[in-house]
C-alpha positions in Angstrom: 0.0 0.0 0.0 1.3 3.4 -0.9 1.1 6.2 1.7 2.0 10.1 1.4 2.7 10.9 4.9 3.1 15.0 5.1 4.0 16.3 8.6 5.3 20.1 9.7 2.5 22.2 9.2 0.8 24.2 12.1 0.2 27.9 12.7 2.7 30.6 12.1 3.0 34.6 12.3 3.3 36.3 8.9 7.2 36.4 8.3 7.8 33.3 10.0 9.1 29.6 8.4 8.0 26.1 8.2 9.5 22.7 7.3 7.4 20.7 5.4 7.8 16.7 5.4 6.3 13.9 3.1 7.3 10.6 4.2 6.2 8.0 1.6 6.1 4.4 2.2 5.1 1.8 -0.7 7.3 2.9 -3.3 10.8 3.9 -4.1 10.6 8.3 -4.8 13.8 8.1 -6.5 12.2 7.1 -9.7 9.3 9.8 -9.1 8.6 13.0 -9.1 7.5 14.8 -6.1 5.7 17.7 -5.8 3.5 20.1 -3.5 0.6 21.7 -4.1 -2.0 23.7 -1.8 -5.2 24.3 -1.8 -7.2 27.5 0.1 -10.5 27.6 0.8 -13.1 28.5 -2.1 -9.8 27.9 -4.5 -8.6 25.1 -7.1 -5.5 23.0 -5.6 -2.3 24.6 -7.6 1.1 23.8 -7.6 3.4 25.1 -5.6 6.9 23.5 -6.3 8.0 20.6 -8.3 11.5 17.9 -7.9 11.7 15.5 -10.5 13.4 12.3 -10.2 17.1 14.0 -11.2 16.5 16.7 -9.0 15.4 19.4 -11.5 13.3 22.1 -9.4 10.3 24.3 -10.8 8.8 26.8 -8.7 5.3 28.1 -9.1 4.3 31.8 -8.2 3.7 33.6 -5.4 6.0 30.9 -4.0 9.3 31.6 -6.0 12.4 33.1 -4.0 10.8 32.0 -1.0 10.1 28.4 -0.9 12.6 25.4 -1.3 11.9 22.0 -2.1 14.2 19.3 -2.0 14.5 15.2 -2.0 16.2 12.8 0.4 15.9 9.6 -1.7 17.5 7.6 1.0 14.8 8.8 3.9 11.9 8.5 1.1 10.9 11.8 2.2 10.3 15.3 0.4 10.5 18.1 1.7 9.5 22.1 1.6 11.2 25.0 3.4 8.6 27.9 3.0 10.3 31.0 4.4 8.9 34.5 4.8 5.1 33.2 5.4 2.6 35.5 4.1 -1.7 35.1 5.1 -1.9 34.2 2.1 0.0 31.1 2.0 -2.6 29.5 4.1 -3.8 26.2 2.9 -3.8 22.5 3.2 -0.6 21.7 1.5 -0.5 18.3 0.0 2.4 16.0 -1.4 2.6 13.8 -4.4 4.5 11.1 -6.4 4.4 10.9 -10.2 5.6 7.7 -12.2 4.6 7.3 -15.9 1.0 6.8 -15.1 1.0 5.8 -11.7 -0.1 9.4 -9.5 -0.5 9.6 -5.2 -1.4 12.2 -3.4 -1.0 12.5 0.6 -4.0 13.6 3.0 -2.4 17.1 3.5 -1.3 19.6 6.0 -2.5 22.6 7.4 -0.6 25.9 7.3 -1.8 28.4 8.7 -0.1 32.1 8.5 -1.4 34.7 11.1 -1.5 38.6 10.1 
């Protein structure tokens, strides 16, 4: 059974950082790609930043210059350093694993940025 485990998220004053985790069990993540998207209330789930298998990083507005994403193949886990938190990055953020056609998605985390 595959899982998406993400962990890290809570509640945060504007400014302020969080580590994002996604521990996957089930499947190797060094042949996928990971990636994180959020979703706000009332709004469509977007991307937010993007690793492929080689390590090749895409970042997605309003997110760029502030967020980080990075892989530890030999932990399984994915990870996302969001620094300088705004109100508006509050969302569940979710992680997930591409292969060819195979696609998971974790339950999600909520972040939470205070004004």
């Amino acid at each position: 059974q595959v899982r998406l485990v993400e962990s890290g998220g809570g509640l945060v004053h504007t400014g302020g950082s969080l580590r994002l985790s996604c521990a996957a069990s089930g499947i190797i993540i060094s042949i996928f790609d990971m990636g994180w998207y959020r979703q706000a209330p009332g709004k469509q789930r977007e991307l937010v930043a993007h690793i492929t298998s080689g390590g090749t990083t895409t970042y997605v507005e309003p997110g760029k210059g502030r967020f980080t994403i990075s892989r530890d193949n030999a932990k399984n886990t994915v990870y996302l350093q969001m620094n300088s938190l705004k109100p508006e990055d509050t969302a569940v953020y979710y992680c997930t694993a591409h292969y060819s056609t195979s696609a998971y998605w974790g339950q999600g985390t909520q972040v939470t940025v205070s004004s």
